[in-house]
N, C-alpha and C positions, 0 to 999 in steps of 0.2 A: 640069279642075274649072271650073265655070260662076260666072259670078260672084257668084249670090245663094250658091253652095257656098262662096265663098271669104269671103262675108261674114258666112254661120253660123260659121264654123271660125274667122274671128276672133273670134266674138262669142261663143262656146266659150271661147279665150285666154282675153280680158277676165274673164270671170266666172271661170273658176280659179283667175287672177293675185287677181281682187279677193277672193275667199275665202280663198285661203291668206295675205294680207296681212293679212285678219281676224284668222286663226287666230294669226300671228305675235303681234297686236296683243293679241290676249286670255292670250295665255302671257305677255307681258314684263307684262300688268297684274297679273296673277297674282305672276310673280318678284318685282316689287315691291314686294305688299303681303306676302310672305315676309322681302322684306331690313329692311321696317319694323320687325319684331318685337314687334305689337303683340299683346296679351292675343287668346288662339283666340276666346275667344270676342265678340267684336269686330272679326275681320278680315274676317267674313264672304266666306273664302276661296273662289276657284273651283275646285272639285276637279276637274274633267275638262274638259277641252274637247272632245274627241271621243270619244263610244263606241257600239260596235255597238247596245245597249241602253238609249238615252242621248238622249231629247229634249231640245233644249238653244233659250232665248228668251234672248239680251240684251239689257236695253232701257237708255235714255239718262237722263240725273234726270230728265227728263219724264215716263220711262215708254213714252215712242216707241223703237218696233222698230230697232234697230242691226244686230241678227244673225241666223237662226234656220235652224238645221238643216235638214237634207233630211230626217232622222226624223221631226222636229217637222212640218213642213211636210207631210209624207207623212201623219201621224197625224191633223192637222188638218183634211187636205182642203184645203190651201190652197197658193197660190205663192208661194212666197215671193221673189220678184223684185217682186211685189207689193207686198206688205205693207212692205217695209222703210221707214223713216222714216211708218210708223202708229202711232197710239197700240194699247196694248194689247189693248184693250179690241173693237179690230176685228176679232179673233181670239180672244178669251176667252170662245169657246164649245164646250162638247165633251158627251159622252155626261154626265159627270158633272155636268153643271148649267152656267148660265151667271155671270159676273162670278167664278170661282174665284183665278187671277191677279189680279187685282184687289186682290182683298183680301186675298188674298197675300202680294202685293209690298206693302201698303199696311202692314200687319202686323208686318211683317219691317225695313220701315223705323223703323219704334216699337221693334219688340223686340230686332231682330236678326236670325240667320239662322232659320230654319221651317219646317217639315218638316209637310207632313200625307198622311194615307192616304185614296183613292178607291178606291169599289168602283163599277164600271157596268160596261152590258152593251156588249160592241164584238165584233161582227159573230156576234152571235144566242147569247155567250157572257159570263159573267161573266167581269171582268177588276180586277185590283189594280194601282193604280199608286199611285206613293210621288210626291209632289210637291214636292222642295227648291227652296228660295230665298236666297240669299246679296242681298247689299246693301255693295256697295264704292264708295266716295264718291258715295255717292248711286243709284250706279248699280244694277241688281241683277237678276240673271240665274237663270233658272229652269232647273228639271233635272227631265224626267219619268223617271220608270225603269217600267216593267214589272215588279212582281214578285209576279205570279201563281203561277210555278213556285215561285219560296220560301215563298209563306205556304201552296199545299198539302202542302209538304216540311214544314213549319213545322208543320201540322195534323194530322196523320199523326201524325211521329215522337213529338210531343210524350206522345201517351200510350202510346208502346210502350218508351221508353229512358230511361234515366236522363239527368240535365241534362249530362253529360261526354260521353255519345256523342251528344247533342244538339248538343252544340258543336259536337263534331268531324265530324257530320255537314253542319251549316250553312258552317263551315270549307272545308269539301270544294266545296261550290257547283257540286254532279256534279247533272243531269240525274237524277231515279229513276224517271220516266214512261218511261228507253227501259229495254227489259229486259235484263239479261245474265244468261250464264248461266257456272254456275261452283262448285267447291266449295266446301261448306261444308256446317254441322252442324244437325240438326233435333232437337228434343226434345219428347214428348208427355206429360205426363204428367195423372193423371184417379183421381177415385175409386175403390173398388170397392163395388158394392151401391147406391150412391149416388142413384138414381130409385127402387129398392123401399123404401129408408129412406123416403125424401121419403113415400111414399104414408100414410107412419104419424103423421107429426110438425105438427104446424100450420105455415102458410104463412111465418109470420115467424120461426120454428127452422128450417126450410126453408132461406131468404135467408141468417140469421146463419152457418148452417154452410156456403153454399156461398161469401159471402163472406171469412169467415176464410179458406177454404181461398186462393181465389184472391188475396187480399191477404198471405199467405203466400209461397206459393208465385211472386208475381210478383217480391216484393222479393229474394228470391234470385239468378232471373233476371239481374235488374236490378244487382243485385250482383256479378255475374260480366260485365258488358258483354253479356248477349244484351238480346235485341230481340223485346217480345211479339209476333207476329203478332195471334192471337185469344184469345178464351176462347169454348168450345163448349161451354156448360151450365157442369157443372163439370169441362171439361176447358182444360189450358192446351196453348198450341202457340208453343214459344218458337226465333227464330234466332239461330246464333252461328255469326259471320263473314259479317252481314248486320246494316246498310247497309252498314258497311266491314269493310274483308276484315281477318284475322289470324290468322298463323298456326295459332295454337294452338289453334284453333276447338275442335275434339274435346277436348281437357284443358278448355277452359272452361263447355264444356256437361257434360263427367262431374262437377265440382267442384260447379256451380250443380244438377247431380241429387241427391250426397251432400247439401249443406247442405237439399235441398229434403226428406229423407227425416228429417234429423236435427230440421230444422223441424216435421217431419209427427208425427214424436212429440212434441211440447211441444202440438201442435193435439191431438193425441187424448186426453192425459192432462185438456187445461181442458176437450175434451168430456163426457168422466167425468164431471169434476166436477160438469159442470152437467145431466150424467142426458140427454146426447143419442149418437147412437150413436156408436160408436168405428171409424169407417171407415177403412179402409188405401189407399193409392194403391200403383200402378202406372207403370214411366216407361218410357218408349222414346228410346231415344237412335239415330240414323240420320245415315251421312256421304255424300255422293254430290254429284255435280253435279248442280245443279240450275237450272229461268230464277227470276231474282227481278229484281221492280222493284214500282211504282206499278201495281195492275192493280183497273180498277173503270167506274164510267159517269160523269156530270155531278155524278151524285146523291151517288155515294158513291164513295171511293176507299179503297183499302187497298193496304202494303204486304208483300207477301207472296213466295210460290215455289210454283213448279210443278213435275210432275214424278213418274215413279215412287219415288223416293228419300224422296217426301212419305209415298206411300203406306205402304211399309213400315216406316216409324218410327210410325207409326199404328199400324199392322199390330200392332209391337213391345210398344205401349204397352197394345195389347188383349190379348195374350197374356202379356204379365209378372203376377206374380201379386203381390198385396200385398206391398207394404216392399221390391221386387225394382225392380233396375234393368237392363233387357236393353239390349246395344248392338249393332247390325250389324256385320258384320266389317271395312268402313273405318273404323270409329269404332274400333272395338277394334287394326284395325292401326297408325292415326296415334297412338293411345295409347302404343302400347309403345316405336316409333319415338321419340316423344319423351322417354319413362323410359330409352330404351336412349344418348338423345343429352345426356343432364342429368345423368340419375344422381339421389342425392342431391336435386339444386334442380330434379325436372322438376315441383315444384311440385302435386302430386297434393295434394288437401284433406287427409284422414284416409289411414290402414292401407288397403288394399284387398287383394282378392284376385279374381280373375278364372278361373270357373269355368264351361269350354262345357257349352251350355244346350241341344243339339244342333241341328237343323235345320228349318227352316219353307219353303216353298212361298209365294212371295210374287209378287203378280199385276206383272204386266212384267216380270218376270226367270224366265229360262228354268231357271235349275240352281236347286236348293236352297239356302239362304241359312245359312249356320251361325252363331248369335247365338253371344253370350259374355253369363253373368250375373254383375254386381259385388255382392260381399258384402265390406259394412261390417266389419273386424275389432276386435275389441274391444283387445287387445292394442295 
């Protein structure tokens, strides 16, 4: 080793030594202001000191630089070997505007701890970052996060689920931009006649009848924990056991088709009433593996599934005839599976009875497909 080699590699040491003594230094400030036990919102605690995801700025009561990350510093474009003992302000500039920090820290000293959200473009891409500030004796350290990937999780889900599997979606803090693939249950269900009606009726009896339908039919859905995909005119296209996975997928998607059928008559009788047509639906129910994730462009994303398994519950949905619920034969096998392992409590909505509906020809699948048709029993 050469001696300018031997003078980098202490000079390596040194800067390790002196950042892990930081990082010591910012944890005991942290334990601290915990053994204080002063009111949360007051303590203006440091929640992290290190994270993969995690810009992090300490500054001193002056507001001169003490600390600042390799993310931070990576993010900024700047060295931070540099910067340290600068005031803030020599680095409080970024995609989102300048002097942000600033007024920030300034804010935060008045108020407390302070939280705001940035939207800018960073590298020819829109980007969200969440900007925390805490403030402990004087002192007060900032925290970028990234969270792009959650607010288009956040975009998405918001109109396909109910607020419980929102949660437990957000809960989860899974990646749905990669795709996996895997079972679960698909369900189509759609008018019948419902574009030659349209041709007869004014534009706004039009709308009314396809939104009832779909505002119907979603709340069911939604009542059973599936997950809209879309609505296609007036057809819906609903998942279950998608974003997360559960067992039961098949029982949850045949239950949210009953109540959707039993729905479908209280929609047709106020049709009556109001002298517009009395239209029937259709449902297909279909189980198979499938890929589902986040799939779309800059413009627009959706979360969805791909796959032949899509097709023929489509397929299903076009071929059931009003008031009829057809299911594929893994839909129909996990069903029975589960009445054969419950009994009694496998939780099935109403009476049913299960009657094959013979066989179709369905494109990606070589043999013939043999449905089963559920009829609602009165009894």
């Amino acid at each position: 080793m050469t001696g300018t080699d031997q003078h980098n590699y202490q000079a390596l040491l040194e800067e390790n030594e002196r950042l892990k003594a930081e990082v010591a230094r910012l944890q005991k400030l942290t334990e601290r202001e915990i053994e204080s036990q002063q009111p949360a919102d007051q303590m203006g605690m440091i929640r992290s000191i290190v994270g993969i995801d995690e810009r992090i700025i300490q500054l001193d009561e002056n507001d001169h630089i003490e600390y600042i990350n390799g993310s931070m510093a990576k993010m900024l474009n700047i060295d931070r070997k540099q910067v340290l003992g600068e005031h803030v302000s020599a680095i409080d500039q970024f995609s989102w505007g300048e002097g942000v920090f600033q007024r920030q820290v300034s804010e935060a000293k008045k108020k407390g701890d302070l939280e705001v959200e940035k939207t800018c473009e960073v590298d020819g891409r829109e980007t969200i970052f969440i900007i925390r500030t805490s403030v402990i004796s004087g002192k007060a350290q900032l925290i970028v996060q990234d969270v792009t990937k959650q607010r288009t999780t956040e975009r998405v889900f918001k109109r396909m689920v109910s607020p419980e599997v929102m949660e437990r979606v957000m809960e989860m803090g899974k990646d749905y931009s990669q795709a996996e693939r895997y079972e679960m249950t698909l369900l189509f269900a759609d008018l019948r006649g419902f574009t030659s009606a349209s041709q007869n009726l004014p534009p706004e009896e039009v709308r009314e009848v396809c939104n009832d339908f779909l505002a119907e039919m979603t709340t069911q859905v939604v009542n059973h924990q599936g997950t809209i995909d879309k609505y296609i005119g007036d057809e819906v296209m609903a998942l279950f056991g998608a974003p997360y996975f559960f067992e039961d997928h098949a029982v949850k998607a045949l239950n949210a088709a009953i109540d959707m059928q039993i729905a479908h008559e209280r929609l047709r009788e106020k049709w009556r009433s109001e002298g517009k047509p009395e239209l029937q639906m259709g449902i297909g129910i279909n189980t198979g593996e499938m890929v589902v994730g986040l799939v779309g462009s800059e413009l627009r994303t959706d979360f969805t599934v791909l796959g032949h398994h899509v097709n023929l519950a489509a397929r299903l949905c076009g071929l059931a005839a009003g008031s009829d619920i057809w299911l594929g034969p893994r839909t129909f096998e996990l069903i029975k599976e589960w009445v054969q392992r419950y009994g009694p409590n496998a939780d099935i909505k109403v009476n049913v009875k299960f009657k094959p509906a013979g066989s179709i020809q369905a494109k990606g699948i070589d043999k013939p497909v043999e449905i089963v048709n559920v009829v609602l029993k009165n009894d």
